[in-house]
N, C-alpha and C positions, 0 to 999 in steps of 0.2 A: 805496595803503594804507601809510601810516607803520608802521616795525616799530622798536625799537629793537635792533638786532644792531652798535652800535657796542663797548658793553665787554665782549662776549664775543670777537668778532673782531679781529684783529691787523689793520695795515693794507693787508698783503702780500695778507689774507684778504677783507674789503672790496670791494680794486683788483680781483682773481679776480673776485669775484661780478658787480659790477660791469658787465667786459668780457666776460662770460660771458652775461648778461643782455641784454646788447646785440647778441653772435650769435646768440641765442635771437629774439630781437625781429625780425632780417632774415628768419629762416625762419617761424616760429608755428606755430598749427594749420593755415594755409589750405594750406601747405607737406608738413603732414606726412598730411592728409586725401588731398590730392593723391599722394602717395604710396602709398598703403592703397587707393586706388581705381583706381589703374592697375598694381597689382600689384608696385611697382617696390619698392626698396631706398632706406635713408636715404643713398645714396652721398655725395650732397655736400653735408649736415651731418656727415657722419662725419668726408670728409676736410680739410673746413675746420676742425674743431674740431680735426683730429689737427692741422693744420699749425699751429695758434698754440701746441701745446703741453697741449689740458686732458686728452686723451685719457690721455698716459701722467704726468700731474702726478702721480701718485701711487707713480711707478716709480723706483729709481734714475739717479742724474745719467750715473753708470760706461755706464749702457745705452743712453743718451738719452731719460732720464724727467725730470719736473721735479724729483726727489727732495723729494715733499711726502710726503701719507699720505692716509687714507681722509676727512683732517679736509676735505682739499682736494678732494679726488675728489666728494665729496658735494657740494659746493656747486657743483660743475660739474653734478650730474648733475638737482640740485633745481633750480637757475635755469635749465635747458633745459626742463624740466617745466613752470616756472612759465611759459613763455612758449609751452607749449603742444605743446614737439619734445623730448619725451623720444627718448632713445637705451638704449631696452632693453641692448644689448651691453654697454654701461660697464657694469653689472654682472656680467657672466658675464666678459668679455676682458679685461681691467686690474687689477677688482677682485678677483674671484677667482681665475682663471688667471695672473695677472700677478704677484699676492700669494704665491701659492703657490711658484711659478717661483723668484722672487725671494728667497725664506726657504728655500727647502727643495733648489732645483734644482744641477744641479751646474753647474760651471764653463759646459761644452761647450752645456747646457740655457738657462742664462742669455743667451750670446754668442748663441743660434739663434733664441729667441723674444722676448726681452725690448725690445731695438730695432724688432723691428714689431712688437709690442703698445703701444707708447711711440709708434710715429709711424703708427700706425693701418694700415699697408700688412699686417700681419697680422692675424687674431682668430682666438678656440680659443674653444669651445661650453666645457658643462660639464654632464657627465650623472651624475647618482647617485640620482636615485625610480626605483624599478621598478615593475612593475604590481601585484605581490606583496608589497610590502615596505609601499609608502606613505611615514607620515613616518618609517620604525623601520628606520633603520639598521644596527640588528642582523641585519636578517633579510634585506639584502642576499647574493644569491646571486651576481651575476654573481662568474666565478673565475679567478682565473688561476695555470697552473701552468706548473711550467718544462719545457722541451724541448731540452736542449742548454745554450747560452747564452742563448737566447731566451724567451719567454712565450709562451702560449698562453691567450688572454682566449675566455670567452665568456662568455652573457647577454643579458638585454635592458634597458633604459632605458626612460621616457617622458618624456614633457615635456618634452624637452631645445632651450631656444632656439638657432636661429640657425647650427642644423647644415648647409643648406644654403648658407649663405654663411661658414664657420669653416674656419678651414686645416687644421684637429685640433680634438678634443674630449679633456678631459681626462677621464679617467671613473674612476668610485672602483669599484676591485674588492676581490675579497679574497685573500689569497693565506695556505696554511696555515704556523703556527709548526712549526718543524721538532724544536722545542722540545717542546711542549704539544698540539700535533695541530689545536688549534684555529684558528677562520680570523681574521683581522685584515685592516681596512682598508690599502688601498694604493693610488697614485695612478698612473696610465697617459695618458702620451701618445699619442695614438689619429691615426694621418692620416688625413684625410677620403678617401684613395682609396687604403686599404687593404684586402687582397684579406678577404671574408669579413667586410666594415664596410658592412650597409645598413639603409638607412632609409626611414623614412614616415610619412607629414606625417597629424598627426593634425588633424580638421576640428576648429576651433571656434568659438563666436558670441565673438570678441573682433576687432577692428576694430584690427590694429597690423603693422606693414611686417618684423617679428619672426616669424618661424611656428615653430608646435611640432613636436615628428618622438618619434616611436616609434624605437630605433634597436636592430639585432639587432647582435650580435658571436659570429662563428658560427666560432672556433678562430681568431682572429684575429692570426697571426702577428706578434712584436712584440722586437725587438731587446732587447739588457738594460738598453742606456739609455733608452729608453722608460720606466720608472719614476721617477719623481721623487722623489727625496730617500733618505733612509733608510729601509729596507723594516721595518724591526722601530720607526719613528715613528708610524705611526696613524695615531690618532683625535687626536696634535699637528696632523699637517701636516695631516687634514679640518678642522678646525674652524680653524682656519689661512685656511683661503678660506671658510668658513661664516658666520665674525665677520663679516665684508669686507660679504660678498654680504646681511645680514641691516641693515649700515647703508647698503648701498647703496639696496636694497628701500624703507627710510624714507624716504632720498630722492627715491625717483621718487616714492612715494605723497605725500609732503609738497610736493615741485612740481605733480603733479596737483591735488591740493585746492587748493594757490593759483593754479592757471588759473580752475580752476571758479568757486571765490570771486571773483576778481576780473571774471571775466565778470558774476555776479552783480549785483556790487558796482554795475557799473557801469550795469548794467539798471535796478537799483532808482534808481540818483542819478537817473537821465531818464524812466522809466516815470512818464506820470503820468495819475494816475485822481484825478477828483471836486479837478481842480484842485491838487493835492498829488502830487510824487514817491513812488512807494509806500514808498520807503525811510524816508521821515519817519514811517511806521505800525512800531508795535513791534513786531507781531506776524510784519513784515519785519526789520526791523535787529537785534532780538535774537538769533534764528535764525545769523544772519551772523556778528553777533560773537562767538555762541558759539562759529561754525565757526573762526573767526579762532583764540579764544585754544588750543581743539585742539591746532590746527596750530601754534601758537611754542609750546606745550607738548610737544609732538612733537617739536620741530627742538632742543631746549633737551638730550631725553633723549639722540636721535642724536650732537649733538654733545658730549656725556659718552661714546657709544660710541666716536666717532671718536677721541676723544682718550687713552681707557684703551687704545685698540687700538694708536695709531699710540706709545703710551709702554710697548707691550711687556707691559702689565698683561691676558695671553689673558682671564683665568678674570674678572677685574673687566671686560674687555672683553663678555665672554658676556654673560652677566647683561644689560649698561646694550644691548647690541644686540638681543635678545630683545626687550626692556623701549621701545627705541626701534620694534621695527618693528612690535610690538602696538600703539602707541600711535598711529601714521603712518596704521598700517589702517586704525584707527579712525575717525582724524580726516579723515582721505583721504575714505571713503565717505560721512562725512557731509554733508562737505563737496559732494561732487558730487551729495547728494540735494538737500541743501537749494539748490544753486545751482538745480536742473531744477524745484525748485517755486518758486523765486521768479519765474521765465523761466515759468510757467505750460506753453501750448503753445508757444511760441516756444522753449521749454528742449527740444523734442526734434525741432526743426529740424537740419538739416546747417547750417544758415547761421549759428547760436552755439558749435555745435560742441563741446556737452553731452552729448547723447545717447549718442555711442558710450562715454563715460567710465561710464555706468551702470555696462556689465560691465569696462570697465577695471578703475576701483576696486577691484572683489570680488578682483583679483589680489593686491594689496597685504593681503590680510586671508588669500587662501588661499596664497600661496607668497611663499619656498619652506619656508614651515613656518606651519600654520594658527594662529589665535589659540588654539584650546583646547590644541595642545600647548605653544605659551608660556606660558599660565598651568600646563599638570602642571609646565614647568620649574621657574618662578618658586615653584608650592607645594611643590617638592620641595628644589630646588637652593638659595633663597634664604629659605622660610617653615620647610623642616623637616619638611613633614609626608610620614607617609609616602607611595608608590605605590599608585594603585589598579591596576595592571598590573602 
């Protein structure tokens, strides 16, 4: 499928896609199916992808990152999608833990993490839904108070990918202003075999080499560098890795729909009934092209996110990454409806590798922030009006 992405892309941006598309192509779905069914791990798309460099392109150079931004991270994360091998983690270890790290972390945090999150030998989870809270971060409870020099975290998380294979998770707690009594967000380096850090794997119908975990934090002893950044920064250094991880989100769901579609795509060019390709029938090709223009209507908003972000512009970055990963959702799920009904039964074979994308998709629409709290943002934050909460 012809797209035009030459006058928006720079050439550097292109060549990326490009070569990205091309290690995409060596693994595909048959690759990542294989995966998911022998219960294994993306080990060697992950460490291939770290070794050419796309893992940490988004990290500084000081660290050994390609020193790009989220404009580049994305395009890595969409054209492994579109080829069918998405890498869940680049959203959670680079994007947002890597982001964060990188803006807010101190010296000592930088030199420890930022070089293996850049050349893939590290990754850090990232927990902040709790069971109680949902999408309302206010009413995050987990706490941490001090004990000496130290922290003492507790709480619990859900959802949190990819905790069984992360070296640390980073988790958002809250710790009290000593000021005002009230609690404010704060950000905690957490080690995966910290005494009083356990978890469990929540079961669910989603088909991906990524598992979810429930994780308790039961007075979990935590040095004072453990906290990341400045402790009276917030809801800065949260939404800091929220931007990231909400253009990241676009990105998978917009490489998703263009796997789907072009499975389609190419179904319909050879599918033929009553002598004619079905794709020559309108009731097939419009469908498709609607799913098309979606999706570069999708990738057009992302990348307005990626670039208010990567130019330092947070609050114009908000907004356009909201706006970008509502739109991805969207186009994402339709896109893999309409591919399963053009594929008829054959669209819910393993052998086209449709099917599992059903509930894939619905991801991209429910996390890590649903479409209906995007729109209360967009009518609050952007139209003006008031809160119904």
């Amino acid at each position: 499928m012809s797209t035009a992405r030459t006058v928006l892309e720079t050439e550097e941006h292109q060549a990326l896609r490009a070569a990205v598309a091309a290690l995409g192509k060596r693994y595909g779905r048959a690759y990542m199916t294989t995966v998911v069914r022998e219960g294994n791990h993306t080990d060697e798309l992950w460490a291939e992808a770290a070794k050419l460099g796309y893992l940490g392109v988004n990290l500084p150079e000081e660290y050994g990152g390609g020193g790009g931004g989220m404009a580049e991270l994305s395009i890595v994360l969409e054209e492994l999608g579109a080829a069918g091998s998405p890498l869940l983690m680049m959203i959670v270890s680079p994007a947002i833990c890597g982001t964060v790290i990188a803006r807010f972390g101190t010296d000592q945090q930088k030199r420890t993490w930022l070089p293996g999150l850049a050349d893939g030998s590290l990754t850090m989870a990232f927990g902040i839904t709790e069971p109680d809270a949902g999408s309302n971060s206010h009413r995050i409870t987990t706490t941490a108070r001090r004990d000496g020099d130290d922290w003492l975290l507790t709480g619990r998380k859900v959802f949190v990918s990819g905790v069984d294979i992360a070296d640390a998770t980073l988790i958002v707690g809250r710790t009290e202003d000593a000021r005002s009594g009230k609690l404010k967000p704060c950000l905690f380096i957490v080690p995966r075999d910290a005494e009083g850090f356990g978890r469990n794997r929540i079961d669910l119908e989603l088909h991906a080499p990524e598992k979810q975990f429930e994780l308790v934090l039961d007075d979990v002893r935590l040095p004072a560098e453990a906290l990341v950044g400045d402790e009276d920064a917030g809801l800065l250094q949260l939404f800091a890795g929220l931007n990231p991880e909400r253009i990241m989100t676009a990105a998978f769901g917009i490489g998703m729909g263009r796997f789907a579609l072009g499975r389609a795509v190419e179904y319909a060019r050879t599918r033929q009934v009553w002598k004619a390709p079905i794709g020559s029938h309108q009731a097939i090709a419009h469908p498709l092209a609607t799913a098309h223009i979606d999706l570069e209507l999708a990738r057009l908003m992302m990348q307005k996110a990626a670039r208010l972000y990567d130019e330092g512009d947070d609050i114009g970055a908000g907004e356009a990454a909201n706006m970008a990963k509502y739109a991805a959702g969207e186009a994402c799920v339709k896109a893999v409806d309409q591919a399963v009904h053009t594929l008829g039964g054959n669209g819910l074979t393993r052998e086209y590798g449709l099917a599992s994308l059903i509930t894939a998709s619905r991801v991209a629409r429910i996390a890590p922030v649903s479409r209906e709290m995007i729109l209360n943002y967009v009518s609050h934050q952007t139209l003006g009006l008031p809160k119904s909460y």
